[in-house]
MIZATI-86781 format. One record per residue: x, y, z of N, C-alpha, C in turn. Coordinates in Angstrom, 2 decimals, decimal comma. Example, Ala and Ser with C-alpha at 12.3 -4.5 7.8 and 13.67 -1.06 7.14 Angstrom:
BEGIN
+---------+---------+---------+---------+---------+---------+---------+---------+---------+
|     n_u |     n_v |     n_w |    ca_u |    ca_v |    ca_w |     c_u |     c_v |     c_w |
+---------+---------+---------+---------+---------+---------+---------+---------+---------+
|   13,19 |   -5,69 |    7,80 |   12,30 |   -4,50 |    7,80 |   13,20 |   -3,30 |    7,80 |
|   12,85 |   -2,25 |    7,08 |   13,67 |   -1,06 |    7,14 |   12,90 |    0,03 |    7,87 |
+---------+---------+---------+---------+---------+---------+---------+---------+---------+
This chain:
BEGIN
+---------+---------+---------+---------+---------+---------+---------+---------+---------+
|     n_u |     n_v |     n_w |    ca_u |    ca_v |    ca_w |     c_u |     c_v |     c_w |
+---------+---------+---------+---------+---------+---------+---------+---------+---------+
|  123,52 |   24,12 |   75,30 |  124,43 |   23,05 |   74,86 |  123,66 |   22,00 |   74,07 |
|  122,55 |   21,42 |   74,55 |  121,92 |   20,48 |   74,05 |  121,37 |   21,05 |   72,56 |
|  120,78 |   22,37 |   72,74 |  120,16 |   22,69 |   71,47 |  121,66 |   23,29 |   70,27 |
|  122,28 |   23,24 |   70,83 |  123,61 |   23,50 |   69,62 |  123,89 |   22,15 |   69,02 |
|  123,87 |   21,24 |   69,93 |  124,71 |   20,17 |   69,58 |  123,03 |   19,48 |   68,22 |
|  121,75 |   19,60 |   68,75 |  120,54 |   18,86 |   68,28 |  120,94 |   19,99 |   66,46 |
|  121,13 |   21,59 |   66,84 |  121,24 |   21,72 |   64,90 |  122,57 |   21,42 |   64,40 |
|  123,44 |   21,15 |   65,26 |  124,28 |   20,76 |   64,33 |  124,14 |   19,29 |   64,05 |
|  123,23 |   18,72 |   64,92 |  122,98 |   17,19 |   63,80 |  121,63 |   17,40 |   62,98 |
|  121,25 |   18,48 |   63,12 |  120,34 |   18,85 |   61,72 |  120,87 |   18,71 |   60,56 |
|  122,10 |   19,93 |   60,73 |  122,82 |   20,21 |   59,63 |  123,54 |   19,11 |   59,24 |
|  124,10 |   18,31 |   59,89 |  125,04 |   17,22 |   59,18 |  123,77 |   15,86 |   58,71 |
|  122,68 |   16,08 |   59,02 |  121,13 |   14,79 |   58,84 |  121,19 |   15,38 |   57,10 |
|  121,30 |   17,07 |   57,21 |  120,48 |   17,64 |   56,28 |  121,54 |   17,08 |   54,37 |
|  122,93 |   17,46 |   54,91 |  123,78 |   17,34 |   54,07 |  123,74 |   15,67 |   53,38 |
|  123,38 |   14,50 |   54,96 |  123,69 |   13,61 |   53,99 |  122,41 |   13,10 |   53,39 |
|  120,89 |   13,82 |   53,84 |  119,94 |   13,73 |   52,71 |  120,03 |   14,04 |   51,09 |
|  120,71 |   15,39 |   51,66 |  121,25 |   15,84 |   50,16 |  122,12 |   15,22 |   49,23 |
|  122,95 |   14,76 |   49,54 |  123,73 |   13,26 |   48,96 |  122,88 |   12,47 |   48,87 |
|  122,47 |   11,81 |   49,37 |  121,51 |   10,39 |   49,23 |  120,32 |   11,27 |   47,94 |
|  120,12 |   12,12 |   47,91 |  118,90 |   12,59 |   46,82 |  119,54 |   12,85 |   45,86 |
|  120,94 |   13,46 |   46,02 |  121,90 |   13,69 |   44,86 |  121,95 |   11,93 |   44,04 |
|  122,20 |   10,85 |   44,85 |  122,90 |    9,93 |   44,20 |  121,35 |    9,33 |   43,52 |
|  120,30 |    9,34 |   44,33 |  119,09 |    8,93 |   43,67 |  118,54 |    9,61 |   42,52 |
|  118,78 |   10,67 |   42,30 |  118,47 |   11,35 |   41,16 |  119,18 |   11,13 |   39,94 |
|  120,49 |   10,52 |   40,32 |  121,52 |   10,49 |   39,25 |  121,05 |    8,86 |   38,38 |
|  121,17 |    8,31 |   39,43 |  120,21 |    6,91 |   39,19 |  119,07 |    6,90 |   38,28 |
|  118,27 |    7,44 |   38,98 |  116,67 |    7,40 |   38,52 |  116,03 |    8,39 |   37,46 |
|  117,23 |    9,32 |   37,07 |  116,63 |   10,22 |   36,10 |  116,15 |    9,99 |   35,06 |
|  115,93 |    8,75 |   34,54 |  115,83 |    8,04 |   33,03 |  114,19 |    8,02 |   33,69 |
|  113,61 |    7,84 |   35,17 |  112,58 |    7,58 |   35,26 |  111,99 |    8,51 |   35,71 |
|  110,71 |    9,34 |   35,27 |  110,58 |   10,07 |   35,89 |  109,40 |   10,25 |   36,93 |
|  108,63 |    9,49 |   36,86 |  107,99 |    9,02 |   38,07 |  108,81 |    8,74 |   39,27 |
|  109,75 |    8,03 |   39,22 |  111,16 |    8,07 |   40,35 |  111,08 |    9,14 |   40,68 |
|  111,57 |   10,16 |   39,69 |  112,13 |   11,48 |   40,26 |  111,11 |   12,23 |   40,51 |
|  110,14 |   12,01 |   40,51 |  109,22 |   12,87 |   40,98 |  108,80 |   12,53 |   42,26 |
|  108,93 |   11,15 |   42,48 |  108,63 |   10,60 |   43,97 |  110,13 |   11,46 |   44,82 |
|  111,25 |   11,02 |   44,48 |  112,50 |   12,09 |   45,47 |  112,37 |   13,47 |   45,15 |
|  112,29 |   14,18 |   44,51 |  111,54 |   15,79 |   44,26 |  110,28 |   15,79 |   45,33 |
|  109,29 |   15,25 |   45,57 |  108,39 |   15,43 |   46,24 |  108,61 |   15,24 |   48,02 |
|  109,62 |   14,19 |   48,37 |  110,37 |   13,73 |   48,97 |  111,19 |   15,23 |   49,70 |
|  111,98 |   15,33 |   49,00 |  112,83 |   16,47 |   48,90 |  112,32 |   18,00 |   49,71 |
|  111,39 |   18,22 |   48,65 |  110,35 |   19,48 |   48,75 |  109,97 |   19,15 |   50,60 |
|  109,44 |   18,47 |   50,64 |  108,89 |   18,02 |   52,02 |  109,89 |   18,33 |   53,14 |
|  111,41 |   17,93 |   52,96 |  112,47 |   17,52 |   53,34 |  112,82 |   19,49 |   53,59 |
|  112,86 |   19,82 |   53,08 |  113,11 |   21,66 |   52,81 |  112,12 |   22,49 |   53,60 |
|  110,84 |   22,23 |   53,38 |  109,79 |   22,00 |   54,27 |  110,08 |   22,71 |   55,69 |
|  110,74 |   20,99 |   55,84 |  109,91 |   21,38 |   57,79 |  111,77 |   21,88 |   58,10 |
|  112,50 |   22,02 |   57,22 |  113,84 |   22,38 |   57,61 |  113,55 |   23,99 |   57,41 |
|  112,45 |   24,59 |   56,68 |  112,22 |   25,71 |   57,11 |  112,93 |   27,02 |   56,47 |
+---------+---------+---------+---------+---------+---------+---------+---------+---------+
């Protein structure tokens, strides 16, 4: 029970990273040092999600 309930708040942590990187990218794409800091961010983020 506990470990169902811990990935499904993976999965819903994971989705609204993905939004929040979606909206920062949309932002920051003019910069790309920005976007390379949330790309790197990201990568990491994918990472330990495995």
């Amino acid at each position: 029970e506990m470990m169902c309930n811990y990935e499904k708040f993976k999965a819903e942590s994971y989705d609204l990273l993905v939004e929040a990187l979606e909206a920062i990218i949309a932002v920051e794409k003019d910069s790309p040092a920005a976007l390379g800091a949330v790309l790197l961010i990201a990568q990491e983020a994918l990472d330990e999600r495995g």
